[in-house]
N, C-alpha and C positions, 0 to 999 in steps of 0.2 A: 584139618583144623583151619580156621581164619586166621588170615594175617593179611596186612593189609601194603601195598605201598607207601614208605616212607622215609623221605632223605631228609634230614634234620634241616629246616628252613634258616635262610643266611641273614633273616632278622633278628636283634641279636635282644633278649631281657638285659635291664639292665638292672639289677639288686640293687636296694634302696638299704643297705645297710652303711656300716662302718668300714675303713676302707684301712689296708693292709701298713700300717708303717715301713716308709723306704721309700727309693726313688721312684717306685711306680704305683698310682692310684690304679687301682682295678676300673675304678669308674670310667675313666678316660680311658683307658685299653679297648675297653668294650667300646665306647664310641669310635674311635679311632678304626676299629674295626670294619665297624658299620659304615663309616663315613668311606672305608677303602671299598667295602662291596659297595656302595652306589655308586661311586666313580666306576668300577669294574663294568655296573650294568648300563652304564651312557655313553661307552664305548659302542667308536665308529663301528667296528667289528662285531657283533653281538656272541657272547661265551655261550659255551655249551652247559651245562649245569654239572658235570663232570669236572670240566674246565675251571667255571668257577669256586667251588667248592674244592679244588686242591688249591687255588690263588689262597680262599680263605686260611684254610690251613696249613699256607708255608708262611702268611702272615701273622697267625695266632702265636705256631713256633716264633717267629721271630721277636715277637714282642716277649716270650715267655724265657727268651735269651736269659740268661744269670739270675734268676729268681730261685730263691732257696723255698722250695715246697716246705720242708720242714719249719721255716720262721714265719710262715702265714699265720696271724690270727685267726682261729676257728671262727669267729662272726665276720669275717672278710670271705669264708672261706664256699660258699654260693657264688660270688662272682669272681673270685679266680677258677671257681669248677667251670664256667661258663666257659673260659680263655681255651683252659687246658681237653673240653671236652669239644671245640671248634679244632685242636690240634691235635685230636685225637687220641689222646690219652685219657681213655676211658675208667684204665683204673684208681689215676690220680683224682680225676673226675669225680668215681664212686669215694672215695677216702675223706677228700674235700667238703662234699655235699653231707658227709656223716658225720664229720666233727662236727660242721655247721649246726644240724639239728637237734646237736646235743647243746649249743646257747640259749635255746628256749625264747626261740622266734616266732612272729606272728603266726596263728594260724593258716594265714596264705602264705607267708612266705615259708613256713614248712613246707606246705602241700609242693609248693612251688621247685620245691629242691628235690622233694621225693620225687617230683614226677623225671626231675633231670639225673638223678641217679639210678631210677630205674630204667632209665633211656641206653645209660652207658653199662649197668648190671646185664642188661639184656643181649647189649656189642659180646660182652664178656662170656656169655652164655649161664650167669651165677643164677640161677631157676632157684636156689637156697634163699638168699636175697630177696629177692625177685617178690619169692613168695611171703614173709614176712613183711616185706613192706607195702605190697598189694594191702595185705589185714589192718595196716594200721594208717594207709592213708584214709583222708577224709576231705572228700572238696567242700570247697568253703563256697561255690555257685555253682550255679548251673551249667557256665560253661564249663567248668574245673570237672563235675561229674561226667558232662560228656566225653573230654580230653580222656580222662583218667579211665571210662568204662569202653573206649574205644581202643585207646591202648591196649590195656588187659585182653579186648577179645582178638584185635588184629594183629598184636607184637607178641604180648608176654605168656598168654596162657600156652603159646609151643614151649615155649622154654622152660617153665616152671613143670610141664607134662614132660620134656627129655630128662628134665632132672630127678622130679620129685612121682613123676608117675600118672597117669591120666587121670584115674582117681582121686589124688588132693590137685591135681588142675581144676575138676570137675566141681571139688569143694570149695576152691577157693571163687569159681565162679559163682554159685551158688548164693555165700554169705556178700559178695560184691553185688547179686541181685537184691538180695535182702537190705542190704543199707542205700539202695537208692529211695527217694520215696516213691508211694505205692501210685500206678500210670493208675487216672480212670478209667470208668469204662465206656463214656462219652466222650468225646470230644467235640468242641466247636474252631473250624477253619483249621490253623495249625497249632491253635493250644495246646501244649500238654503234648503232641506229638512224638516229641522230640524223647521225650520220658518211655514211651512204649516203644520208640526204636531199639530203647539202651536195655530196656527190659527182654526184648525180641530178641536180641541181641546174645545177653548174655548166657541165657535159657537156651538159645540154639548153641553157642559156644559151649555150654555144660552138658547138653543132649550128644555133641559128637563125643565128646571127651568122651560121655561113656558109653559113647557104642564103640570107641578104640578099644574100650578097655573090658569089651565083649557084655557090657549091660545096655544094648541098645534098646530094648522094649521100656527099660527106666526113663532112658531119653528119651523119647516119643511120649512115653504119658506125661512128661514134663511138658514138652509143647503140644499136645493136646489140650491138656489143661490151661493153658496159655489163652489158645485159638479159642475154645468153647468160651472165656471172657471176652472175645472181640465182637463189637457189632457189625453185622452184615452188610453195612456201607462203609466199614473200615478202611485204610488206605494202605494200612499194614496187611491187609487178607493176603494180597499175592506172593508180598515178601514171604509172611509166613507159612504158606505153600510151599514154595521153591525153598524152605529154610528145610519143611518138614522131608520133605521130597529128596533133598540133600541127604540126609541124616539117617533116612528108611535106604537109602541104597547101599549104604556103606556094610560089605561082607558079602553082597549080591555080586550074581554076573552083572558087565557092564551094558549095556542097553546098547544094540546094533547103530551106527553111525550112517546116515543117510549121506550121501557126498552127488548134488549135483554138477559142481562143476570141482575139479581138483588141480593144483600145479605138486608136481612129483609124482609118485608110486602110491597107490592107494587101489585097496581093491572091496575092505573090509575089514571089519576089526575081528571078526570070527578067523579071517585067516592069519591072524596077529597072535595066537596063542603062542605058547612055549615062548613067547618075549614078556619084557616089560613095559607095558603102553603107558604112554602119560599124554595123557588128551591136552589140550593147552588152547583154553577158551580166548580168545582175545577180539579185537578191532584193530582197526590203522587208527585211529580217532585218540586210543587209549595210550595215557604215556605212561604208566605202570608197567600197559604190556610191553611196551617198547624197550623200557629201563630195565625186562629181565630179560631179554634176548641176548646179551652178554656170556649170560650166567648159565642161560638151558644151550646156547651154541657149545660153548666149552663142556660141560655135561656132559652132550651130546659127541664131542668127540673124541672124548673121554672111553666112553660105555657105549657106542653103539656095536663095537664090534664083539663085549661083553653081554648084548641080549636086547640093548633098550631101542625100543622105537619111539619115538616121540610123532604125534598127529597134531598138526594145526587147525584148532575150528574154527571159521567165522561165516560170518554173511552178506551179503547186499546190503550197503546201508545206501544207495544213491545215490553217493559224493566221493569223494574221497578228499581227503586234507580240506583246501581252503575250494577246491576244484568243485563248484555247484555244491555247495554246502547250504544255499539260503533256498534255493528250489529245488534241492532233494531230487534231480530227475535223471540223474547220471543212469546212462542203458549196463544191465550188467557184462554185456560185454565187453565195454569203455570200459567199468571199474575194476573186472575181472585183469587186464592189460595191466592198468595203472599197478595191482597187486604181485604184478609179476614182477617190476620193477623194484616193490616193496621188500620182497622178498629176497633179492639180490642184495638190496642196498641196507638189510639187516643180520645180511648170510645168515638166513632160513633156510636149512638144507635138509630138514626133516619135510615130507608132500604138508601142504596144506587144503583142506575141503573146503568148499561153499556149501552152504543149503540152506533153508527158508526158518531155521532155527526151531525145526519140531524135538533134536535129540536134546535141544539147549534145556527145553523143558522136563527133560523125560532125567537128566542129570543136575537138575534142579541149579541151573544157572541161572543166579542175578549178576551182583558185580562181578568184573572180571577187571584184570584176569583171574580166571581159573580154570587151577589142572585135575586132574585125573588122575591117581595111579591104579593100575589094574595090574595083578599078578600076570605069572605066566598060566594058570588055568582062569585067567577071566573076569576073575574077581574082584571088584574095586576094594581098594586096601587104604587109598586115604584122598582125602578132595581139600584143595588148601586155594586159599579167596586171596587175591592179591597179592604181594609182590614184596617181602623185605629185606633188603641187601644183607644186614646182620643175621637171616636166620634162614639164607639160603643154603647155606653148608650142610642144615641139621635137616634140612628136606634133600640132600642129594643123600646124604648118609642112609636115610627111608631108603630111598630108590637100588642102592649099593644093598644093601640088605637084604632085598627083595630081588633082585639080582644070584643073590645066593642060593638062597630058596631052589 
């Protein structure tokens, strides 16, 4: 399924409501906060985003020092969820944000609360949740539809499918396509574009669900039916190729791995049977793929000696980092070197391959990162787009499972 990379940004909203009786304004908290992460970011030393983000949230804790959750005014109670869900309490977060929308608040500032309580719902794993509030948000612009049909396909639709089932994942994508309005079927420049991504979007996102949930030919006429409304100078065609191409693989063998140049053990993915493969599409370039390397190292050493192999794909892009970035002309075996390095300095201990990205196609990669899992008889079992720290646990538990098998 898609999911996408994403660490909740240290810009902070700040609610334009009424503000909590006591010694501390929520309004000013939140400034006060903000004002600490840009002193944070004009530091001589520049932070790690790691770094800064636990600064943020030993500072949210401290401001949230002897505040009695229980005495908050429910219409104060959006920007203490704000405070409390920078300090990572997520469930006080979700409780906050729910009394709040029971005071019958603007239409954007509902949407506004829904989208931050389904942020911390999703930390929590509550797919119950999750899924009713999905139904009854409603953005109030266009930005607000994009946010909210992005989330749903790169965050929340795993979580509402581990809870509630791929099947009402797949519905609830569905009626979320249906209340967007309807993409044309022309476009001029980039009008309107943005509407057929979310639509592309969601439709693929409702296509895997049900091919997880073994109705893949339902999927496919979904995005067929899609494709046959776009015109043949579309800008979506490719997307929705590599989307269809995605979605047609999943319960097949995995398509043979081309590997011209390789750092580690690589000989084949044919000779990789009786393991668990997890392809792992990335770049040097990408900081999603970089932000999960953490997550698949520990995995990985975790489970390797339990069955799994994990493969790194990438390719020649002609640069590397800032190194010949603006004339592209880097020789690949200058950048092949530089990735040995890479590789160290991420303890990447699974091989990783190069090649000219013919298999990139053939496993229907656009964004990345993206992994792969393939059973031990060969068979891809799930393909997931991106990178979310919250719903990394519930894609290792896949792999553990499959592991069993």
């Amino acid at each position: 399924m898609h999911s996408r990379f994403l660490i909740s940004a240290l810009a902070i909203v700040v609610a334009a409501s009424s503000f909590a009786q006591g010694t501390k304004d929520p309004k000013q908290v939140l400034q006060d906060i903000n004002a600490y992460g840009e002193q944070l970011q004009k530091q001589a030393a520049p932070m790690t985003r790691p770094q800064m983000e636990a600064a943020i949230k030993s500072k949210a804790k401290e401001e949230l020092a002897g505040v009695d959750v229980t005495k908050i005014d429910p219409k104060d109670g959006f920007a203490w969820a704000q405070i409390y869900q920078m300090a990572g309490e997520d469930k006080t977060t979700c409780d906050l944000t729910h009394a709040y929308i029971k005071t019958n608040p603007t239409a954007k500032e509902k949407f506004d609360a829904q989208m931050l309580m389904m942020e911390s719902c999703n930390n929590l794993g509550e797919g119950t949740m999750l899924d009713a509030t999905l139904r009854d948000a409603r953005a109030t612009s266009p930005d607000d539809a994009s946010n909210l049909s992005e989330s749903a396909i790169y965050e929340f639709a795993d979580t509402v499918a581990a809870s509630e089932g791929p099947l009402k994942a797949a519905k609830l994508m569905e009626q979320m396509d249906r209340n967007l309005p309807a993409a044309p079927s022309t476009t001029k420049g980039n009008e309107n574009l943005r509407d057929e991504d979310l639509h592309l979007g969601l439709k693929t996102e409702q296509a895997e669900l049900l091919a997880y949930a073994g109705k893949k030919n339902d999927g496919l006429k979904i995005l067929d039916k899609f494709g046959a409304t776009l015109p043949t100078n579309s800008r979506l065609l490719r997307t929705f190729k590599s989307d269809r191409d995605r979605v047609a693989l999943i319960g097949t063998a995995g398509p043979e791995l081309k590997a011209d140049k390789t750092i580690g053990d690589f000989t084949s993915l044919g000779d990789l049977k009786g393991k668990v493969v997890m392809l792992d599409y990335f770049a040097h370039w990408c900081p999603p793929c970089r932000a999960s390397f953490p997550d698949e190292s520990a995995m990985y050493g975790d489970l390797k000696d339990k069955g799994l192999q994990i493969v790194g794909v990438t390719q020649f892009y002609r640069y590397y980092f800032k190194e010949n970035r603006e004339k592209r002309d880097m020789k690949p075996d200058v950048e092949f070197s530089r990735m040995g390095d890479f590789v160290k300095q991420y303890n990447i201990t699974w091989p990783v391959i190069f090649n000219d990205g013919v298999d990139s196609k053939e496993y229907g990669v656009g964004p990345i990162p993206q992994v792969v899992l393939i059973d031990k008889k060969g068979v891809v079992r799930d393909i997931e787009i991106g990178y979310v720290p919250a719903n990394f646990s519930r894609f290792r538990a896949k792999v553990e499972e499959l592991l069993k098998e």
